[in-house]
Structures are given as structure tokens and as C-alpha cells.
N, C-alpha and C positions, 0 to 999 in steps of 0.2 A: 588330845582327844580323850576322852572318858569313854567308860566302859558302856556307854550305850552307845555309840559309835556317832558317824559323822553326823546324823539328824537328830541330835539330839537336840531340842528347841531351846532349852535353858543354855546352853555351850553355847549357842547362835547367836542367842540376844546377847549374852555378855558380849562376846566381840562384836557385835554390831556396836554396843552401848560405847566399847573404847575404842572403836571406830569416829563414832560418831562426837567425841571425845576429845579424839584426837584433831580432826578436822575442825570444828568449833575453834578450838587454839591457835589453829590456824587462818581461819578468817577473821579470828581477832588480832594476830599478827599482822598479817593483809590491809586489815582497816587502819592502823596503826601507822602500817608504810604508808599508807596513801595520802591520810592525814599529812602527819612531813611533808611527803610529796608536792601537798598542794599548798603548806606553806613557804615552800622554798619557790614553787612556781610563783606564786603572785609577790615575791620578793625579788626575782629576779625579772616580771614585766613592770615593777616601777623602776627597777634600773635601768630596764630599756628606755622607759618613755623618759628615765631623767637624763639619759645619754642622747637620745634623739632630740629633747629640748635644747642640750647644752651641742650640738651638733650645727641644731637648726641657727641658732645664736653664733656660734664661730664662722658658721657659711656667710652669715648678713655680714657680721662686721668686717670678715676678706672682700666681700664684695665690695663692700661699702668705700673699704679703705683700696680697693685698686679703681674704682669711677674718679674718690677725693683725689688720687695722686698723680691723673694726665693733667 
């Protein structure tokens, strides 16, 4: 606190300013995770849909080979 005490308008703005400073860094951070975030998301639903293809493909060909083999 300075010697003009708690209202002093200029003491205010600066810690608002590294306030404001601070939190910025922060939703740059934020933005940064989410980015990642949503590349590991759509890397891991083409893994689903290639595991549910290659799923869908194992189920046919069991089928398949227990109707050939009565």
C-alpha cells in the first residue's frame, strides 16, 4: 500500500493491470490445453470407428465360417 492508502486509483489500476495480465496467460494456457485436447479427441474417434470396422469384419467372417461349417 502507498502512502495514500487503500484508494488510491493509480495502486488499483496497476493490480488490476497484473490482474488482468495474469488471467490472459491463462486463457492462453486454457486455449492451448483444449487445442491438444481436441486433437487427441478426433484421433482417438478414428480409432474407434477403425476398431468398430475391423469388429464389424471379424463378427461377419465368425458368422460366416460357423453357417459354412454345419
Amino acid at each position: 500500500m502507498s502512502d495514500r492508502g487503500p484508494n488510491d486509483l493509480e495502486e488499483t489500476i496497476s493490480k488490476l493491470r497484473k490482474q488482468v495480465e495474469f488471467m490472459q496467460g491463462k486463457c492462453r494456457e486454457a486455449g492451448r490445453a483444449i487445442l491438444d485436447l481436441e486433437v487427441t479427441n478426433s484421433g482417438l474417434k478414428k480409432e474407434i470407428d477403425r476398431l468398430s470396422e475391423e469388429n464389424s469384419n471379424l463378427t461377419i467372417l465368425l458368422k460366416g465360417n460357423k453357417n459354412g461349417s454345419r
